[in-house]
C-alpha positions as CSV (number, residue, x, y, z in Angstrom):
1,X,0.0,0.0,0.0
2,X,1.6,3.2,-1.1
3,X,2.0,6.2,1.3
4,X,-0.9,7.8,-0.2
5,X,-3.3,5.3,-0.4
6,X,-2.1,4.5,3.5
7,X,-3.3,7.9,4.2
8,X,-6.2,7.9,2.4
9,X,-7.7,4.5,4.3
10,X,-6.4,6.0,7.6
11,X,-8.3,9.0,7.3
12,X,-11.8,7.7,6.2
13,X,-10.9,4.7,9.3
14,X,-10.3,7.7,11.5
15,X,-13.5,9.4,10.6
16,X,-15.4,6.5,10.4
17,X,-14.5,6.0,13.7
18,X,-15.2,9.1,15.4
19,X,-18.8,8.6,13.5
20,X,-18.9,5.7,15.5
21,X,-18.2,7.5,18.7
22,X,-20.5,10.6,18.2
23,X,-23.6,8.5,18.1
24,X,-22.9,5.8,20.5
25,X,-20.1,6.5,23.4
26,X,-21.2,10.7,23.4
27,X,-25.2,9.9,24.2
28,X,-24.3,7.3,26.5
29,X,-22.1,9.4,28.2
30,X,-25.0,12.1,28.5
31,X,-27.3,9.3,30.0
32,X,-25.3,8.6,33.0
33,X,-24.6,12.0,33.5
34,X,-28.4,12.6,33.5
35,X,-29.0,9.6,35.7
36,X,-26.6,11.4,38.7
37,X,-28.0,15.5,38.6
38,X,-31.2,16.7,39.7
39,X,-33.7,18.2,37.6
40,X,-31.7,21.5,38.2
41,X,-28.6,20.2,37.0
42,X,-27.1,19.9,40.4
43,X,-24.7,16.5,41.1
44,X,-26.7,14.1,43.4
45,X,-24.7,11.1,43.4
46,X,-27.0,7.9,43.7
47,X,-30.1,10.1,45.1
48,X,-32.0,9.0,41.6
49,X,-31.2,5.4,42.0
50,X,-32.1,5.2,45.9
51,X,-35.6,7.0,44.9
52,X,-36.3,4.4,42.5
53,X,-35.9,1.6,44.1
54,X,-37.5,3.3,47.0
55,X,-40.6,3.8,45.5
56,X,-43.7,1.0,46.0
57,X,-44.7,1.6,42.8
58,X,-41.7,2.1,41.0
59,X,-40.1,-1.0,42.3
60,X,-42.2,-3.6,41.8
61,X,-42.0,-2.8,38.0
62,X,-38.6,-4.8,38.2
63,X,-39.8,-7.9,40.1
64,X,-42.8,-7.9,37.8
65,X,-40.4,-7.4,34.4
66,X,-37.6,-10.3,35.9
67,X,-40.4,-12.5,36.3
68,X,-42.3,-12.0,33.4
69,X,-38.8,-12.3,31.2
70,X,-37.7,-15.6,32.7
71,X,-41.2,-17.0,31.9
72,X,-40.9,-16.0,28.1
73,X,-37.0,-17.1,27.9
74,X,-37.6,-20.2,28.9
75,X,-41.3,-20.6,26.8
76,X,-39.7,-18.9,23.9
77,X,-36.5,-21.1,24.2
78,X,-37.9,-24.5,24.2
79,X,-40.7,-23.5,22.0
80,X,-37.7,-22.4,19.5
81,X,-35.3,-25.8,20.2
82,X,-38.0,-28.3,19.4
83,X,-39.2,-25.9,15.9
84,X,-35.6,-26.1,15.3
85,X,-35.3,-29.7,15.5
86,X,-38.5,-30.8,13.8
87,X,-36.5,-28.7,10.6
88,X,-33.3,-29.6,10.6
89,X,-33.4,-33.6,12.2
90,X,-36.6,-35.3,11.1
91,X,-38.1,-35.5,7.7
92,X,-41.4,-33.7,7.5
93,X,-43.2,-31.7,4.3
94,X,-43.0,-28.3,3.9
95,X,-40.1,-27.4,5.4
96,X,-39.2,-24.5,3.9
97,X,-42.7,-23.0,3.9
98,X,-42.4,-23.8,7.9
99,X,-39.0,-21.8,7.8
100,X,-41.0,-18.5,6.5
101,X,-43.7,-18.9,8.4
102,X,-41.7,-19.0,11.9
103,X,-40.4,-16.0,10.8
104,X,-43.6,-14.0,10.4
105,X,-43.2,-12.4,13.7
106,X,-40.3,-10.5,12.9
107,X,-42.1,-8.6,10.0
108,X,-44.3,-6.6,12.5
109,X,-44.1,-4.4,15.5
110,X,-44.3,-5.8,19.0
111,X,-47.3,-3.7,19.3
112,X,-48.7,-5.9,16.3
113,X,-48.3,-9.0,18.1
114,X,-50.5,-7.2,21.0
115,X,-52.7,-5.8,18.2
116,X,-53.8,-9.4,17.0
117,X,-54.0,-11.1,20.9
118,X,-57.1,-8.4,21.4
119,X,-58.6,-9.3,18.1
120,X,-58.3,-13.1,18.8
121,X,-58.2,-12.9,23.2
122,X,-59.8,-10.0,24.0
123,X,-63.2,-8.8,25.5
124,X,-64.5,-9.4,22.7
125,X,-61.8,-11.5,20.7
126,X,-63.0,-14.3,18.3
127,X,-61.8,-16.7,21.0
128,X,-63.2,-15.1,23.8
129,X,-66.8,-14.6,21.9
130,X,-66.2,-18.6,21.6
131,X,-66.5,-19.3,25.1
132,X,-62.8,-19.3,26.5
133,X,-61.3,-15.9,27.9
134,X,-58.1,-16.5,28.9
135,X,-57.5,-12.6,31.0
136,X,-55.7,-11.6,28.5
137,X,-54.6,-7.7,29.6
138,X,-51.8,-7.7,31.8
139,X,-49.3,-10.2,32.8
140,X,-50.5,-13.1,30.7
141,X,-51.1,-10.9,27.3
142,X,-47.7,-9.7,27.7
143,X,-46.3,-12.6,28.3
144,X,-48.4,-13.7,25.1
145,X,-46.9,-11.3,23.2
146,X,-43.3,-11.6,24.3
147,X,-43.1,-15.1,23.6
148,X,-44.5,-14.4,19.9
149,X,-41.5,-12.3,19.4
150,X,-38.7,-13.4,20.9
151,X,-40.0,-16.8,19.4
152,X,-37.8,-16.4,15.8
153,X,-34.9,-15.4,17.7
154,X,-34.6,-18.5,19.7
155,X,-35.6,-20.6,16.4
156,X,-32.8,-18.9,14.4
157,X,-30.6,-20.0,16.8
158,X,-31.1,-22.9,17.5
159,X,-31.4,-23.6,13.8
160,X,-27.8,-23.0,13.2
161,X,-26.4,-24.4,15.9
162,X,-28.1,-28.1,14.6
163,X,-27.8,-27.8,11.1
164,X,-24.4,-27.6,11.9
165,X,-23.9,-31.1,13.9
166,X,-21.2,-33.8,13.5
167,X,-22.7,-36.9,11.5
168,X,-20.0,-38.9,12.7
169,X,-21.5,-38.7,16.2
170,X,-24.6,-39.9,15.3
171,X,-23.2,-42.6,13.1
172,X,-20.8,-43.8,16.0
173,X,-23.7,-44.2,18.6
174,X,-26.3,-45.9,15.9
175,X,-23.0,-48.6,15.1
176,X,-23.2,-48.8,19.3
177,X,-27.2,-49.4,19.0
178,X,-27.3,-46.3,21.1
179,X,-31.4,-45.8,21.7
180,X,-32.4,-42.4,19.8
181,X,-33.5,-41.3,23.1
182,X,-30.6,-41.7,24.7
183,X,-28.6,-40.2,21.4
184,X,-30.8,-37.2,21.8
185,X,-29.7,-36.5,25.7
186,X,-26.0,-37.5,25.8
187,X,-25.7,-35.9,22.3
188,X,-27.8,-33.3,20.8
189,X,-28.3,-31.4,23.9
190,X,-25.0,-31.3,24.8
191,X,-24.2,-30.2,21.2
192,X,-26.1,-27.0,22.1
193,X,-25.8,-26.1,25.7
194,X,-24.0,-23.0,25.1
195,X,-26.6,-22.2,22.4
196,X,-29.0,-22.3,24.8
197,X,-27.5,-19.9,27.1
198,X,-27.1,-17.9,24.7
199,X,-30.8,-17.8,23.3
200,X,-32.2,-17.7,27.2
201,X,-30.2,-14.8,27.9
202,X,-31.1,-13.0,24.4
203,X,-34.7,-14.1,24.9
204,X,-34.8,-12.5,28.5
205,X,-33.3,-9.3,27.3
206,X,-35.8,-8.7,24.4
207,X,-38.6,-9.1,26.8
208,X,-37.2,-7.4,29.3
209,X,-36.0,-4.0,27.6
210,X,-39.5,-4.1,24.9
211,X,-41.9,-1.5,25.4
212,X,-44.3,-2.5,22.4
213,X,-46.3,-5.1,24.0
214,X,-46.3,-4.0,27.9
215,X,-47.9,-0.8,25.9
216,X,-51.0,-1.8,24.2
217,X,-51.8,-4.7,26.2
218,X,-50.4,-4.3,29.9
219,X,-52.9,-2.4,31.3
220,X,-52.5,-1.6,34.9
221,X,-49.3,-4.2,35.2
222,X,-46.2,-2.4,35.2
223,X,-43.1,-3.0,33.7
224,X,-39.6,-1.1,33.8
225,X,-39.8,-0.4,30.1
226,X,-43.2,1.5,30.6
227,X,-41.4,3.0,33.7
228,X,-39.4,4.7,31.4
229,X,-41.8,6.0,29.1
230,X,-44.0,7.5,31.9
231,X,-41.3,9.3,33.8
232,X,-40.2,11.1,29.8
233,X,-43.1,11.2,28.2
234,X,-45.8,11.5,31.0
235,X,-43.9,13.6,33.6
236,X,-41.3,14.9,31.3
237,X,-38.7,13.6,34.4
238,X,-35.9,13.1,32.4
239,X,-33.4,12.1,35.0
240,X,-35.7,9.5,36.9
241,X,-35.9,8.5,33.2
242,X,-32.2,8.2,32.7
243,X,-32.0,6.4,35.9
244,X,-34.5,3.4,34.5
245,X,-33.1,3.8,31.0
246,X,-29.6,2.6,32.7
247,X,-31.7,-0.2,34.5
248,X,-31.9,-1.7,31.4
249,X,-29.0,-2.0,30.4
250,X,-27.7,-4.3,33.2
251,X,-29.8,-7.4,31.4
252,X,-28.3,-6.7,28.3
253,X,-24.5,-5.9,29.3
254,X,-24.8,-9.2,31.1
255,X,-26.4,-11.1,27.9
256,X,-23.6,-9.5,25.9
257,X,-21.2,-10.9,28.3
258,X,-22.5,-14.8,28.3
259,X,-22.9,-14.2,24.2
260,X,-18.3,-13.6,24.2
261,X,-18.1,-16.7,26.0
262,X,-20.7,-18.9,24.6
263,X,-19.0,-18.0,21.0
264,X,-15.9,-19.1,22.5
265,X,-16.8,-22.1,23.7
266,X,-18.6,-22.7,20.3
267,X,-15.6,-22.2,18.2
268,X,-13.8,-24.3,20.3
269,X,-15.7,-27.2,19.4
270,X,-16.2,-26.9,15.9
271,X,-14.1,-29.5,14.2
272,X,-13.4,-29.2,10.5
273,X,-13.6,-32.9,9.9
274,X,-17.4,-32.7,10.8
275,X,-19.7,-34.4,8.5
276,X,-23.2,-34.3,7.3
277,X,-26.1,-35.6,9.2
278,X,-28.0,-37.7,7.3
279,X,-31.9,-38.0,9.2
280,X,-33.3,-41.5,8.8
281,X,-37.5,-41.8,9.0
282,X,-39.3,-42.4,11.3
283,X,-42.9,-42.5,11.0
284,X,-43.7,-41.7,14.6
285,X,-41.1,-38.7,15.2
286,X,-41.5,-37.0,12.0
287,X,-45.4,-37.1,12.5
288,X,-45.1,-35.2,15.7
289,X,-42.8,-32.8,14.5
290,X,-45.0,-32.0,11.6
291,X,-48.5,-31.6,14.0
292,X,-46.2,-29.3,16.1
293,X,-44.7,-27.0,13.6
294,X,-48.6,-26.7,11.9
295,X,-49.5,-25.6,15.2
296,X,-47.0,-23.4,15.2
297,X,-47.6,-22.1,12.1
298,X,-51.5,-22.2,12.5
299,X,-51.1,-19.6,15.5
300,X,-49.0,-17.3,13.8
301,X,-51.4,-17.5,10.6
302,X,-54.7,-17.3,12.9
303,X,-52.9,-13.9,14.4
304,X,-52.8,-12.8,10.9
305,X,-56.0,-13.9,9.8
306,X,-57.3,-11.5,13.4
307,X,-55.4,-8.2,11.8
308,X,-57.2,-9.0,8.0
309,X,-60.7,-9.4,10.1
310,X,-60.7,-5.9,11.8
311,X,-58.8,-3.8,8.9
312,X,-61.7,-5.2,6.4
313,X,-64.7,-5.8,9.2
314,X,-66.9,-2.5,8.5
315,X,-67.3,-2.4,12.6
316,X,-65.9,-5.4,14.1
317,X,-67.8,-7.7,15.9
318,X,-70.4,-5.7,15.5
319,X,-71.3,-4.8,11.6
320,X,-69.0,-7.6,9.8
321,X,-69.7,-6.5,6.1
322,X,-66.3,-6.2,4.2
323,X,-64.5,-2.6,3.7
324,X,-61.8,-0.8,2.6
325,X,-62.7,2.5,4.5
326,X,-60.3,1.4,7.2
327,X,-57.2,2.0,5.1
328,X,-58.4,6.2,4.8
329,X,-56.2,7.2,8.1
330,X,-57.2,9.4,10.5
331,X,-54.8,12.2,10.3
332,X,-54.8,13.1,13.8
333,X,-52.7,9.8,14.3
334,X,-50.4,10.2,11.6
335,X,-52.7,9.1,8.5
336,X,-51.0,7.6,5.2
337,X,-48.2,10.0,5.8
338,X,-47.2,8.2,8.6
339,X,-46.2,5.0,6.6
340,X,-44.5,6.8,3.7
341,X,-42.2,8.7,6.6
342,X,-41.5,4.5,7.7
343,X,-40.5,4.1,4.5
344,X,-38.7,6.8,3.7
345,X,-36.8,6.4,7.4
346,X,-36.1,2.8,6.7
347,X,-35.2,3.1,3.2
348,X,-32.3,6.0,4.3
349,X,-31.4,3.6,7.5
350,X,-30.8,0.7,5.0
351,X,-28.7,2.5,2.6
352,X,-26.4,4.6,5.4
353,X,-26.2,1.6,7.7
354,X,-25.2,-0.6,4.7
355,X,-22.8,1.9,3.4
356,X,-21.3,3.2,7.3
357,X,-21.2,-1.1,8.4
358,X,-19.7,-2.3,5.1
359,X,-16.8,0.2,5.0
360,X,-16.5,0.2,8.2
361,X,-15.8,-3.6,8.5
362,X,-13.8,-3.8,5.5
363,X,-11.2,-1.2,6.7
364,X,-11.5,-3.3,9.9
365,X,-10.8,-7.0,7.9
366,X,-8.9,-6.0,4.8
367,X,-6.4,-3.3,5.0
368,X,-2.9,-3.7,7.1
369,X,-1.6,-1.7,9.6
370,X,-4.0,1.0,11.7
371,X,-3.4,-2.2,14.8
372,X,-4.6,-0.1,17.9
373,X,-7.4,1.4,15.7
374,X,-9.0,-1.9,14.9
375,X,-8.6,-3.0,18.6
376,X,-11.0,-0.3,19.1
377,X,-13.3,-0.1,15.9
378,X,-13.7,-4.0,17.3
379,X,-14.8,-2.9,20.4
380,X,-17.2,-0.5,19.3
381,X,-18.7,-2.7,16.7
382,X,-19.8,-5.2,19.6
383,X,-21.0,-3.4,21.8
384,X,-24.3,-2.0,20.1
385,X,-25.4,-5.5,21.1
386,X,-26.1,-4.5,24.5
387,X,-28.0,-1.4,24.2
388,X,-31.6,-1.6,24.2
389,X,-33.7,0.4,21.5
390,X,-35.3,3.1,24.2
391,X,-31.3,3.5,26.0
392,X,-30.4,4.8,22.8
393,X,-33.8,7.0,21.7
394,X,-32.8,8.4,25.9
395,X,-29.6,8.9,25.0
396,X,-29.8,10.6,21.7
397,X,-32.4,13.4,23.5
398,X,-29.7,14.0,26.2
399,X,-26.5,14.5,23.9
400,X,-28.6,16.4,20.9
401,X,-30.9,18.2,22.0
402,X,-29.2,20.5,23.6
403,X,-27.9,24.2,21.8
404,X,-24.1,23.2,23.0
405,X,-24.3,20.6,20.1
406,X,-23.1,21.5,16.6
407,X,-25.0,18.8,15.5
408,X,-28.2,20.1,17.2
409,X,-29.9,20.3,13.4
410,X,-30.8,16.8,13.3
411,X,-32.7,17.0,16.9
412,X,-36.5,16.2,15.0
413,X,-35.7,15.3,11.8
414,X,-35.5,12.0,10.0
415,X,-31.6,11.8,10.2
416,X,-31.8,11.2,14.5
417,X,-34.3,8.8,13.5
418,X,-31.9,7.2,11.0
419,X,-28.4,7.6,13.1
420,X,-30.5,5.6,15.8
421,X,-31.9,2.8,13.9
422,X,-27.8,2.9,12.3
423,X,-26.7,1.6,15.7
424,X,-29.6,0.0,17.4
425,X,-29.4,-2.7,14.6
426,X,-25.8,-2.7,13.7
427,X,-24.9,-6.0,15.5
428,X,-25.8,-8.4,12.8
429,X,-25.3,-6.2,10.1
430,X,-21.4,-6.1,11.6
431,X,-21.4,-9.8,11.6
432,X,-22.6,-10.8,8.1
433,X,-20.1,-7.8,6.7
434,X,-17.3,-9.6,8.6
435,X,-18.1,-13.1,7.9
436,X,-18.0,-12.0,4.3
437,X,-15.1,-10.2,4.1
438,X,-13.3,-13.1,6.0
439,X,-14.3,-15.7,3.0
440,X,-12.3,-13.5,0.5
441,X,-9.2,-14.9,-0.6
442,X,-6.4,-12.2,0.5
443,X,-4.8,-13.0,-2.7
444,X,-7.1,-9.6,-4.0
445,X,-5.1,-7.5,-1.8
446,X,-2.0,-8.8,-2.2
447,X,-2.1,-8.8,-6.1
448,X,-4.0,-5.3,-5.8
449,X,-0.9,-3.7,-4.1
450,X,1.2,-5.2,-5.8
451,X,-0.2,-3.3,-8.9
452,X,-0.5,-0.2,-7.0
453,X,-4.7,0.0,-7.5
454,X,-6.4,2.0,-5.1
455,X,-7.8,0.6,-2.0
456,X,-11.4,2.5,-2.7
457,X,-11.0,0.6,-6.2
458,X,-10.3,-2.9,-4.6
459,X,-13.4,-2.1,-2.9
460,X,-15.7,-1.1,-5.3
461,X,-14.6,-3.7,-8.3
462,X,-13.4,-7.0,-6.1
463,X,-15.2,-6.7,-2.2
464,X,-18.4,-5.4,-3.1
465,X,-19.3,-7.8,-6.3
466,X,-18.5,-10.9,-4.3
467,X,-20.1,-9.8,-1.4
468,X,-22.9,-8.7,-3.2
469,X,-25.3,-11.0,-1.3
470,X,-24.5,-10.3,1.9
471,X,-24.9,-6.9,1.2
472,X,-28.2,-7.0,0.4
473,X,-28.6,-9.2,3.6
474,X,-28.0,-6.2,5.3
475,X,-30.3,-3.8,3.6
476,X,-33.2,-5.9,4.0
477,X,-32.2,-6.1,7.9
478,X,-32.0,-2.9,8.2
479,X,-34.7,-1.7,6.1
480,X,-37.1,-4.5,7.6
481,X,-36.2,-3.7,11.6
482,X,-36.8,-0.4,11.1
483,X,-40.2,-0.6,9.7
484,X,-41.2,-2.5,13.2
485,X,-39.4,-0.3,16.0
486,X,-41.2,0.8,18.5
487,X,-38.7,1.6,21.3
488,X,-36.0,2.8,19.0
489,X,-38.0,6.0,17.8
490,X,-40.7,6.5,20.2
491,X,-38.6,9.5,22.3
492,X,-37.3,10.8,18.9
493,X,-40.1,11.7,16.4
494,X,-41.6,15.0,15.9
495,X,-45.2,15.8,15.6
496,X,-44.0,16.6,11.7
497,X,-42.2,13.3,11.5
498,X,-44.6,10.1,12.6
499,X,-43.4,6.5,11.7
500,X,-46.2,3.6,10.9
501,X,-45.0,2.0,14.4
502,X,-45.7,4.7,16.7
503,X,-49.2,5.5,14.9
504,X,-50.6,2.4,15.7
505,X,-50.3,2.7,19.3
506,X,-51.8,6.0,18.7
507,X,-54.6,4.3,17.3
508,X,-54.3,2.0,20.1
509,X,-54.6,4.5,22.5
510,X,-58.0,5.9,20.7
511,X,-59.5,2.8,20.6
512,X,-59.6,2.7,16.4
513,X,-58.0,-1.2,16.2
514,X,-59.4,-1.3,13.1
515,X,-57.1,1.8,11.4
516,X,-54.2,-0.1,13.7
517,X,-54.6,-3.3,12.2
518,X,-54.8,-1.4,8.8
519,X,-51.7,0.4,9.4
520,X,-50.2,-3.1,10.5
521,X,-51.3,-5.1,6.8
522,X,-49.0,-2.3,5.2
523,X,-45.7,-2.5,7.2
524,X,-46.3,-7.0,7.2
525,X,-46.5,-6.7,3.5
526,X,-44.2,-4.0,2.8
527,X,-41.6,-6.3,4.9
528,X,-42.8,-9.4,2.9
529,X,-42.6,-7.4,-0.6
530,X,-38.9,-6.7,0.0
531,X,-38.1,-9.7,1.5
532,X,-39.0,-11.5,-1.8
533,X,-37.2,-9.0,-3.9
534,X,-34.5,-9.9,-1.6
535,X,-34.7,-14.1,-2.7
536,X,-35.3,-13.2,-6.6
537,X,-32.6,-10.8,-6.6
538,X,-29.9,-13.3,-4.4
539,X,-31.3,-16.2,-6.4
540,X,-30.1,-14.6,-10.2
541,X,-27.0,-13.4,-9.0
542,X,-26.6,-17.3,-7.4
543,X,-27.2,-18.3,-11.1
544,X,-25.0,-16.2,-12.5
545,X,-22.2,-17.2,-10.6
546,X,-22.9,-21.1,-11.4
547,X,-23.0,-20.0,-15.1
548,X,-19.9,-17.9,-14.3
549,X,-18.1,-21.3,-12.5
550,X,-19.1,-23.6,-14.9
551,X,-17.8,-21.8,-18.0
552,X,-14.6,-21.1,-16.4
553,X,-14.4,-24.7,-15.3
């Protein structure tokens, strides 16, 4: 690498970097600040924090949140395990069509999920009106709820971690006449222990830092997420809310810590002689696994099915006649604009996140040199992991909005919006860059400097065309996760700038589920839309490099 081009890559890493600082070590910096002063701005040392946990009211939030998060973490995680293993280790139909339906869940907001439990559980839920009425507001509809979406999570998981088995295991204790029983406990589950730390603790910190859910179906129960909102947004007390804001950050710090050392261990074991699993029927097992993964898929279709009945139910349960009228928006709550600003927000988020996590990672994994500055672009880049979406939205108010900041501007304007969803959801993003990146042969690099070709061509002409798939990857994450966040935005919109997300629980709030669940058709099949794109797109440029291979060859 020439002098020049050395300085040209240490300067864009250098200001990439300090990108990287402004929107995530800054605002946290402001939060904990906030979380020790007094409304005043006098220093108070751990006043805040004794008041909180000194407070009835307040207090019980946290005993109510840790139990209701162990109770979907371990639902949620063996719900997930045994999808997981009816897909990868028996032989049932429709596996595939299983595989997309799991993932429904993560195509809508949390307060979606909540949205189709009233339609289907609530006073007057299609279920209910059938005879059974489970109590669904409160601590079992957001439990309900919770389990619904941290459910894809722990599949995904899962999923990986047995796809990935040793065959030779397997085939060593069939040649023992090992029962499968017996194959399953002294094999498969220890094959993923450490995955299932790992999904408990990332189960237990969705549910216990999502505000979506607890929201719209909570009701009088209170969790520490809605403690958070109410001291902002209700009482406009920002420092009791910093205080709570860094309450939630202790489950996720401590889930980021057990995820290091599970992927540890797991790399440790992972032995490049491993061989396929081949699954052998069995009538009985693969039956089972098919009735539960329908069910599975039945519940997430029948919550569907609950959000089409009240958008195109002229007054459900009421007046039943099909409509469309649902779909004109009240503008008091956002209206139409509401999704095209979703879209517009996520389409800007996929496109700068892409752009800022793509660069970013390949000046990280492909050019030499710059040693103590990738020790600490590595650090930053895992820790967005462990910062929950309304700790950032907190955080962002304290360190913009304020006149000191030169960068004040963007305090109510789509870019905060953007910048936020940039590092809320920059974890896996990092990850599939990285993995990427890592498959390339360094041979580019070495021939490219060699010739003397600039870096930012190397980049644009080698990296970018072969990681073209994983770079759309991460524009449909992006683009997708920030069509459904709640707790990411709902501290940073302006009355001129509403997302699709936060209207609905406007609509909530006013008691029009049927605009809600209109509002909530658009963003599931705007998600869906670009997801497919997504698969046509990867699948031609999968073709093209076969055709590619095979003429070569």
């Amino acid at each position: 690498m020439t002098r020049t081009m050395f300085r040209g890559a240490g300067l864009l890493f250098a200001a990439l970097t300090a990108f990287f600082l402004l929107i995530m070590a800054a605002p946290l910096c402001s939060l904990f600040v906030k979380a020790f002063m007094s409304q005043d701005g006098a220093f108070v040392g751990l006043a805040n924090y004794a008041k909180y946990f000194s407070t009835p009211a307040l207090s019980v939030s946290i005993f109510n949140t840790l139990e209701v998060s162990l109770i979907v973490a371990a639902c949620a995680s063996v719900l997930g395990f045994l999808y997981a293993y009816a897909l990868t280790r028996t032989n049932i139909a429709f596996k595939r069509a299983f595989m997309y339906l799991a993932l429904l869940p993560v195509f809508m907001p949390t307060v979606v999920h909540a949205l189709g439990l009233i339609y289907l559980f609530g006073t007057q839920g299609v279920v209910t009106q059938a005879g059974l009425d489970i109590g669904l507001y409160g601590r079992t509809g957001i439990i309900l709820a919770e389990i619904i979406y941290t459910f894809p999570q722990a599949f995904l998981m899962f999923y990986v971690a047995l796809a990935y088995a040793d065959g030779r295991l397997y085939e060593v204790a069939e040649t023992m006449g090992v029962s499968p029983l017996r194959t399953f406990l002294g094999v498969t589950l220890p094959g993923v222990r450490y995955t299932a730390v790992s999904v408990i603790f990332v189960c237990f910190t969705l549910c216990f830092t999502d505000f979506g859910a607890p929201k719209v179906i909570g009701g009088s129960y209170s969790m520490v997420a809605m403690d958070v909102y109410k001291q902002v947004a209700g009482q406009f007390n920002m420092n009791m809310g910093a205080v709570v804001g860094s309450i939630l950050l202790a489950p996720a710090i401590l889930s980021y810590v057990v995820d290091r050392f599970v992927a540890r261990k797991e790399d440790a074991g992972i032995s490049s002689k491993a061989t396929e699993l081949r699954v052998k029927a069995d009538r009985g097992r693969d039956t089972a696994a098919f009735v539960f993964c329908a069910v599975i898929a039945v519940c997430f279709i029948a919550l569907i099915a609950a959000l089409v009945m009240g958008a195109f139910s002229d007054y459900y349960p009421y007046k039943m006649e099909f409509t469309m009228r649902h779909f004109n928006f009240d503008q008091s709550t956002g209206g139409i604009k509401s999704f095209a600003n979703s879209v517009l927000m996520s389409f800007l988020s996929a496109v700068i996140g892409t752009l800022f996590v793509f660069v970013f990672t390949w000046l990280i994994e492909k050019t030499r040199g710059f040693t103590a500055m990738k020790r600490l672009a590595r650090f930053l880049s895992s820790l967005p992991v462990a910062l929950p979406g309304m700790v950032i939205g907190l955080s962002f108010i304290f360190f913009f909005n304020t006149k000191e900041n030169p960068f004040n501007f963007i305090y109510g304007t789509v870019w905060i919006l953007v910048l936020a969803n940039v590092l809320h959801f920059y974890a896996v993003p990092y990850i599939t860059a990285s993995s990427a990146l890592k498959k390339l042969d360094k041979e580019f690099e070495n021939v490219a400097e060699s010739l003397r070709v600039p870096a930012l061509r190397t980049l644009l002409q080698v990296s970018v065309p072969l990681c073209l798939p994983a770079i759309l990857e991460i524009v449909i994450y992006y683009f997708v996760y920030s069509m459904v966040t709640v707790s990411a935005v709902v501290f940073l919109y302006s009355a001129n700038f509403k997302v699709a997300a936060i209207a609905i629980t406007h609509m909530e709030e006013a008691g029009n589920y049927a605009q809600a669940a209109a509002m909530s058709l658009l963003i599931l099949l705007t998600n869906i839309g670009i997801r497919i794109g997504y698969e046509i797109a990867t699948g031609r440029i999968r073709k093209k490099n076969e055709r590619r291979n095979s003429a070569a060859g």
